[in-house]
LUMSE-53680 format. One record per residue (C-alpha): z, x, y; residue in one letter; residue number from 1. Coordinates in steps of 0.5 Angstrom, whole numbers, plus 2048, in hexadecimal, padded with zeros to 3 digits. Layout:
<recs>
+-----+-----+-----+---+-----+
!   w !   u !   v ! r !   k !
+-----+-----+-----+---+-----+
!   Z !   X !   Y ! A ! NUM !
...
+-----+-----+-----+---+-----+
</recs>
This chain:
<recs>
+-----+-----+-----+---+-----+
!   w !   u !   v ! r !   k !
+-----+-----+-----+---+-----+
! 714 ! 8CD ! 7E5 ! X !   1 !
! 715 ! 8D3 ! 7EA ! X !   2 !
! 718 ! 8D8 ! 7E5 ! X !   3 !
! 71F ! 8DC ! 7E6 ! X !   4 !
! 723 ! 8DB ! 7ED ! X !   5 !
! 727 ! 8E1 ! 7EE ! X !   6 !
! 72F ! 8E0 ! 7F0 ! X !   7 !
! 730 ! 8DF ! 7F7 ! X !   8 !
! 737 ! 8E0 ! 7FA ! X !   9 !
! 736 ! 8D9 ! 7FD ! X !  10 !
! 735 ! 8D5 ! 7F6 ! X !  11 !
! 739 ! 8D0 ! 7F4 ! X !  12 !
! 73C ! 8D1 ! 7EE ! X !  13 !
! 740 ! 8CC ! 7E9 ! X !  14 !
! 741 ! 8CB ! 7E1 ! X !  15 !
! 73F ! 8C4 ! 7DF ! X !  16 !
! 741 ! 8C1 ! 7D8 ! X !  17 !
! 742 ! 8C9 ! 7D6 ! X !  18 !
! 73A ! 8CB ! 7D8 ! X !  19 !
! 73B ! 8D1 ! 7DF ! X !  20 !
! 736 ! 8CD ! 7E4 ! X !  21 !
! 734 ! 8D1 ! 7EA ! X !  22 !
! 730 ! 8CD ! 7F0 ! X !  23 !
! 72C ! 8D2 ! 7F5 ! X !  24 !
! 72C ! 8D1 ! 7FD ! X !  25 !
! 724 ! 8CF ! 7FB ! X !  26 !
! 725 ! 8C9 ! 7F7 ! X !  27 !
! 729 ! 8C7 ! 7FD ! X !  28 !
! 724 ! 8C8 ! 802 ! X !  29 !
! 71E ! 8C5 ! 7FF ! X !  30 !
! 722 ! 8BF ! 7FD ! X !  31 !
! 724 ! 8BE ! 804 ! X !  32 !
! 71B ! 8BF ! 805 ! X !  33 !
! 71A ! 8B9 ! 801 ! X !  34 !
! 720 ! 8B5 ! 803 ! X !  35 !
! 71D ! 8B6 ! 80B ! X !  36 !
! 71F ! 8B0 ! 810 ! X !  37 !
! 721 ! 8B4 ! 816 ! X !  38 !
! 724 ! 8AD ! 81A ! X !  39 !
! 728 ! 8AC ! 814 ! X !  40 !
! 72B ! 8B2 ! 811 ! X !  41 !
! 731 ! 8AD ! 80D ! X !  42 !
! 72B ! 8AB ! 809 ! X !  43 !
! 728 ! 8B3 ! 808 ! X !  44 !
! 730 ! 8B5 ! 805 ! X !  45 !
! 730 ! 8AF ! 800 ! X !  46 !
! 728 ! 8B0 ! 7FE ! X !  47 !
! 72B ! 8B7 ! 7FD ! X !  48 !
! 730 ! 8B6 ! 7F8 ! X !  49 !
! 72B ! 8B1 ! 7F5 ! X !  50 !
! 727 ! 8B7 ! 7F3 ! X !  51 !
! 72E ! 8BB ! 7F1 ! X !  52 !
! 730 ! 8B7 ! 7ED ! X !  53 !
! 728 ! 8B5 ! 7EA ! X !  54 !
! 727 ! 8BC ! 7E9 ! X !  55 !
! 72D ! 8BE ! 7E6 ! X !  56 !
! 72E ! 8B8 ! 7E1 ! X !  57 !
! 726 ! 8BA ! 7DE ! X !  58 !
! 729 ! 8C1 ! 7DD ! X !  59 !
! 72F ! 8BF ! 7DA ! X !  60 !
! 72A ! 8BC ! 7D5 ! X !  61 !
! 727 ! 8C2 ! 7D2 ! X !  62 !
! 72E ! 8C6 ! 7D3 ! X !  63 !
! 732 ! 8C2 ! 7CF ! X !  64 !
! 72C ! 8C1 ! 7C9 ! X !  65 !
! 72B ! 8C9 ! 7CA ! X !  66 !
! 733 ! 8CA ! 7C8 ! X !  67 !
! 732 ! 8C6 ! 7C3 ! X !  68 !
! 72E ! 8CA ! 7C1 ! X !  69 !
! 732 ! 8D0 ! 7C0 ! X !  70 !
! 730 ! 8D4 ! 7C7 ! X !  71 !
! 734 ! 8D3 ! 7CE ! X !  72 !
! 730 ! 8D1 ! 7D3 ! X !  73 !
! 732 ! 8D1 ! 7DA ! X !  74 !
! 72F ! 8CD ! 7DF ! X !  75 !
! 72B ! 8CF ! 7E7 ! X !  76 !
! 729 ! 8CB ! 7EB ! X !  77 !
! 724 ! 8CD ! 7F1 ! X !  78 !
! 71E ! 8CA ! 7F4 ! X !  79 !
! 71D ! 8C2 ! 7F3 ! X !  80 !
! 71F ! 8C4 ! 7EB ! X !  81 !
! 722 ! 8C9 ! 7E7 ! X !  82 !
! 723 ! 8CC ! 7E0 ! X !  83 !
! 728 ! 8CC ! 7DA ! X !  84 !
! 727 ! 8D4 ! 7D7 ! X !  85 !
! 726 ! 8D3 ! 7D0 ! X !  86 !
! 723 ! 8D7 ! 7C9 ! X !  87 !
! 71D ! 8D5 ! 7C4 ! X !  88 !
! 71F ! 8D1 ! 7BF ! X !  89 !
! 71A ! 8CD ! 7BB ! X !  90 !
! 715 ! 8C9 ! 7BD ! X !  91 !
! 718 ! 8C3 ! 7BC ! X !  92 !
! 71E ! 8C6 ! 7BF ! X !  93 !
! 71B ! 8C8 ! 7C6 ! X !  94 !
! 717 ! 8C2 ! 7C6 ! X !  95 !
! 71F ! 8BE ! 7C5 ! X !  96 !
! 720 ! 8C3 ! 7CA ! X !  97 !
! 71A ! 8C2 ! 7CF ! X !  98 !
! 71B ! 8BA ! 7CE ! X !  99 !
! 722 ! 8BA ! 7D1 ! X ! 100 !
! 722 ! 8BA ! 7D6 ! X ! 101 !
! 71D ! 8B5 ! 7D8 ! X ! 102 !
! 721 ! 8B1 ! 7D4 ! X ! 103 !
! 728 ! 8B2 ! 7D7 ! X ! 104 !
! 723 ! 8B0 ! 7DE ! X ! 105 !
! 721 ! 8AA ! 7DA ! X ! 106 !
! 729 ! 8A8 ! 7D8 ! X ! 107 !
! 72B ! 8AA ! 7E0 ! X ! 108 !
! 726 ! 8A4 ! 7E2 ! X ! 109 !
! 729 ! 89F ! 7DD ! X ! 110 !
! 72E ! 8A1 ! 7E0 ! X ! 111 !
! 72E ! 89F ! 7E6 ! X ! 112 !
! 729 ! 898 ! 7E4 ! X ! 113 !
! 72E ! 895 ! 7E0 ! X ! 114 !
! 734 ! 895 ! 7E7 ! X ! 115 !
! 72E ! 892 ! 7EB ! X ! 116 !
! 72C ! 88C ! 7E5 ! X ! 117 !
! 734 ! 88A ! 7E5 ! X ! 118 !
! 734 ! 88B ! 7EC ! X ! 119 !
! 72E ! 887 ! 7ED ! X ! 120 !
! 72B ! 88A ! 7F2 ! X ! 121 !
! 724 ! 88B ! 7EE ! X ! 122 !
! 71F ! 886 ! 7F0 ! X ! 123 !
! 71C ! 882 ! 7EA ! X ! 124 !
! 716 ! 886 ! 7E8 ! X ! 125 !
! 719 ! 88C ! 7E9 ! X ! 126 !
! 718 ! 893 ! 7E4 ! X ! 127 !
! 71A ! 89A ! 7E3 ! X ! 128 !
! 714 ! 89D ! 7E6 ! X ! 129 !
! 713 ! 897 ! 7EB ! X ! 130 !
! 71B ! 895 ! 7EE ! X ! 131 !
! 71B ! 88F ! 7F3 ! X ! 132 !
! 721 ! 88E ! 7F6 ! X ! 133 !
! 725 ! 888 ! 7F9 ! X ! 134 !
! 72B ! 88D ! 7FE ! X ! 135 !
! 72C ! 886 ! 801 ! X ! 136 !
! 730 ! 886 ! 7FB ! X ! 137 !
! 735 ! 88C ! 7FD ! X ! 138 !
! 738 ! 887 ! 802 ! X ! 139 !
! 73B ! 883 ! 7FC ! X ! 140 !
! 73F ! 889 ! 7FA ! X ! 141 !
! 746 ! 88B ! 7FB ! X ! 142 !
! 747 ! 88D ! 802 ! X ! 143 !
! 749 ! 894 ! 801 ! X ! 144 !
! 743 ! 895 ! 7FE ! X ! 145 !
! 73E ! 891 ! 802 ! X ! 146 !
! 742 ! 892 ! 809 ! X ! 147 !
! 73E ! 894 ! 80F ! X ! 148 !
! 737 ! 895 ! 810 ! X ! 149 !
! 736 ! 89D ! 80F ! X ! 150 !
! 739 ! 89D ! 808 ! X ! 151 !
! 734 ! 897 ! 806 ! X ! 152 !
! 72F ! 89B ! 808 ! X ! 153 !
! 731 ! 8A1 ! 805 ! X ! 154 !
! 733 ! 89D ! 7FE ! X ! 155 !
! 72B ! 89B ! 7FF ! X ! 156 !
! 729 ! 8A2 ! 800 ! X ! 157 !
! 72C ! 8A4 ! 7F9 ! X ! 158 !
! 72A ! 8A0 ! 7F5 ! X ! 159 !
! 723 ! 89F ! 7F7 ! X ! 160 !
! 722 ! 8A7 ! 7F8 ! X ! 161 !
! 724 ! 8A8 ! 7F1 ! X ! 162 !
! 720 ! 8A3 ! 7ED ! X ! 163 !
! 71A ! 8A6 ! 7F1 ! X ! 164 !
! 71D ! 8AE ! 7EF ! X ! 165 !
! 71F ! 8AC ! 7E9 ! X ! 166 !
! 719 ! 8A9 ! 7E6 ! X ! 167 !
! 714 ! 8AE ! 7EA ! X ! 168 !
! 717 ! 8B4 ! 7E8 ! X ! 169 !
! 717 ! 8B3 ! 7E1 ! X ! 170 !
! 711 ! 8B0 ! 7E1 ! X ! 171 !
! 70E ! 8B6 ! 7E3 ! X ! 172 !
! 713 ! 8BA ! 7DE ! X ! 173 !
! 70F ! 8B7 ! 7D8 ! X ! 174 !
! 708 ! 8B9 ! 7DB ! X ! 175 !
! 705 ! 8BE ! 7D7 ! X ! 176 !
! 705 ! 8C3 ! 7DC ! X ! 177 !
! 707 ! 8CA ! 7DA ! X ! 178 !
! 70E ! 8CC ! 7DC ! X ! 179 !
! 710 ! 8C5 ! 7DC ! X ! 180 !
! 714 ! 8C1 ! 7D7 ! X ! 181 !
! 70E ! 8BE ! 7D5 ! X ! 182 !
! 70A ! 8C4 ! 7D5 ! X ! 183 !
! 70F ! 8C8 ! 7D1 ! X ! 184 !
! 70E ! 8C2 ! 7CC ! X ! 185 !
! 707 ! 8C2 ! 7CC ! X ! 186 !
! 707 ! 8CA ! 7CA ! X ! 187 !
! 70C ! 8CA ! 7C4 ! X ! 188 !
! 708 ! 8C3 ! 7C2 ! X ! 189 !
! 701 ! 8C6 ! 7C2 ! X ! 190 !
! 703 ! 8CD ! 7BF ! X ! 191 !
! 705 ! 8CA ! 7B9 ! X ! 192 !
! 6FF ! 8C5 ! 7B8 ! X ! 193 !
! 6FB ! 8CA ! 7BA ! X ! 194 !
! 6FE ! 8D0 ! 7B9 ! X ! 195 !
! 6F7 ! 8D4 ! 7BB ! X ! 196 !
! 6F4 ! 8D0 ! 7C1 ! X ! 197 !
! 6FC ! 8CD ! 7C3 ! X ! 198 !
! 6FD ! 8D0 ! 7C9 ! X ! 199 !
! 6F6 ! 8D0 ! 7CB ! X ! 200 !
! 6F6 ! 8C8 ! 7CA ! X ! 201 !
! 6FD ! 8C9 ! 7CE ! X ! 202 !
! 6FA ! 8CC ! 7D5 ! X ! 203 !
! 6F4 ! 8C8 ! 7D5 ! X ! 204 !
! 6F8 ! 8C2 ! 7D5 ! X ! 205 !
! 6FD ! 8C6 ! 7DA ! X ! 206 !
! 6F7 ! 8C7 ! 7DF ! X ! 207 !
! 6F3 ! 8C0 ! 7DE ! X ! 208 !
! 6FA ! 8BD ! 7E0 ! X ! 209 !
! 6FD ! 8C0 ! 7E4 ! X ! 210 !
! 6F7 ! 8C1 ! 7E8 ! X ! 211 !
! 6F6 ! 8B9 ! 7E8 ! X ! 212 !
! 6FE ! 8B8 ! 7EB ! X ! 213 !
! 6FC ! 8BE ! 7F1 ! X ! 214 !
! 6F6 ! 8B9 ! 7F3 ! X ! 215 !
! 6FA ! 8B3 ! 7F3 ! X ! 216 !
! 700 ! 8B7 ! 7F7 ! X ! 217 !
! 6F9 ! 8B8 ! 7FC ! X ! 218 !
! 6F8 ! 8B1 ! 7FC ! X ! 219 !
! 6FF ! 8AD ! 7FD ! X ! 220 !
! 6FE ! 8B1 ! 803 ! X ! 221 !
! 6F7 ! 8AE ! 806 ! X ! 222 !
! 6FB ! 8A7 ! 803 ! X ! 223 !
! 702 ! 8A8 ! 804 ! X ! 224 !
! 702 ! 89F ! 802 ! X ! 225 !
! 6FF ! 89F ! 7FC ! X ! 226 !
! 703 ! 89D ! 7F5 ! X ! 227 !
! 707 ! 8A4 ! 7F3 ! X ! 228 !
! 705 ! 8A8 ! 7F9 ! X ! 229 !
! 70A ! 8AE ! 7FC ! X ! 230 !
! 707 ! 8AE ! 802 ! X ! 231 !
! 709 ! 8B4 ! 805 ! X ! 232 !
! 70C ! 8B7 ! 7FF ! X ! 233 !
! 705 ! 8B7 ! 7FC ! X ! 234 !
! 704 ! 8BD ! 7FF ! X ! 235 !
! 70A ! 8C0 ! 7FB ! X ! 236 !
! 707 ! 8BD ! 7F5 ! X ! 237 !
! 701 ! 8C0 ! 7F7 ! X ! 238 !
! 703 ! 8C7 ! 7F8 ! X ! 239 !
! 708 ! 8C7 ! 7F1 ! X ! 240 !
! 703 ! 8C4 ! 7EC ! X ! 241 !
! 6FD ! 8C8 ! 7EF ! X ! 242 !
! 701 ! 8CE ! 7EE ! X ! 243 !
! 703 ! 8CD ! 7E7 ! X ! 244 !
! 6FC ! 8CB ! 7E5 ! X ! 245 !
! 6F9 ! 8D1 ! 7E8 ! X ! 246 !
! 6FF ! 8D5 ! 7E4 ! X ! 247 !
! 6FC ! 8D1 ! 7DF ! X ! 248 !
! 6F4 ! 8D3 ! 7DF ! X ! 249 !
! 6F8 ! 8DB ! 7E1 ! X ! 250 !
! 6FB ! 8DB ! 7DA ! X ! 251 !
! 6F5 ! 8D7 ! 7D7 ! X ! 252 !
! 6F1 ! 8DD ! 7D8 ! X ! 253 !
! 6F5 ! 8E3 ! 7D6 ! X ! 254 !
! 6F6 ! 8DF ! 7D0 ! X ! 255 !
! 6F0 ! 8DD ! 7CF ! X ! 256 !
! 6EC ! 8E3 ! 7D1 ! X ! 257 !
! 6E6 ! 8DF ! 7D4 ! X ! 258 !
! 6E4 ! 8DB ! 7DB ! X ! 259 !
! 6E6 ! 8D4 ! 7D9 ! X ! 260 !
+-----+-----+-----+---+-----+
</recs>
């Protein structure tokens, strides 16, 4: 999304089922800013790893269809995202590619739905994109899970910050924005369709989208309790998708070679 993140000294690096995955510093820091509570900063640890593993797992999705496809990728996680490097294939190949990791993001959540559902601690009425939730219920569980308050609070604090990442984030990715999931998507669909007006289709789309979501990061700040609000992280959402739609008319313009 931010392009390339040079090797620091201080990246963590590992292997995860055969794929290289280098985490830079900057990942950390601007999970730490969206997970921010400072009078509870057990929480902000919890909410972090929450986003690694969210991150990480949406990455996984376009590295190991990118494999499968006959290049090695290696994955970077830096701020609030990452990449998965890859190659062009064909166009229904990229768009398989692009489309993994929404979709891994999508099983990750279904993942942490179906504990929950047999765990009873979702109330009736509840769906994917609105969970409720019964933690009175965590009272019933064993007591090495459920023992002290603290880590009650804590298994709250996963669970319903990884439903809402989770979703959010991969919602956002299936956007047609340019260079998110949905953006790379929309690109190779619309050059093929319409090979000489694709991409122009493509850009417009990018900057009409991504110009709404920046004034909706603007508003969830002016009313942080309304439906779907992210309050004060409407600013990040604000600041990214007005830049990725300015990015957007900038290409429009070289492509096109006239004022749109």
């Amino acid at each position: 999304m931010f392009g390339s993140f040079a090797p620091t000294p201080y990246d963590l690096r590992f292997q995860l089922l055969g794929i290289p995955v280098r985490v830079h510093p900057i990942f950390w820091l601007s999970s730490a800013y969206l997970a921010w509570e400072s009078e509870h900063l057990d929480r902000v640890a919890v909410r972090v790893l929450c986003i690694f593993l969210a991150v990480l797992v949406h990455e996984m999705g376009h590295a190991l269809v990118t494999r499968r496809f006959g290049w090695q990728p290696e994955i970077v996680l830096h701020m609030l995202g990452g990449y998965a490097t890859s190659m062009r294939h064909s166009t229904w190949k990229d768009i398989a590619v692009s489309a993994a990791g929404p979709g891994a993001g999508f099983l990750l959540v279904l993942m942490i739905w179906l504990p929950c559902e047999l765990l009873d601690i979702l109330l009736p009425g509840s769906t994917l994109l609105s969970p409720r939730f019964n933690f009175a219920a965590m009272q019933n569980w064993p007591e090495a899970i459920a023992a002290g308050t603290t880590g009650n609070e804590l298994v709250l604090t996963a669970i319903d910050f990884s439903f809402w990442f989770n979703i959010i984030i991969n919602l956002i990715n299936i956007l047609p924005v340019v260079p998110l999931d949905g953006g790379q998507i929309s690109r190779e669909y619309w050059l093929w369709a319409k090979p000489r007006r694709g991409m122009e289709i493509c850009l417009k789309l990018s900057i009409v989208t991504g110009g709404a979501v920046a004034a909706w990061g603007a508003y969830s700040m002016k009313f942080p309790d309304v439906a779907w609000s992210f309050g004060r992280n409407g600013l990040f959402l604000g600041v990214m998708f007005g830049y990725l739609a300015y990015l957007s008319y900038e290409e429009l313009q070289k492509s096109s070679g006239r004022q749109w």
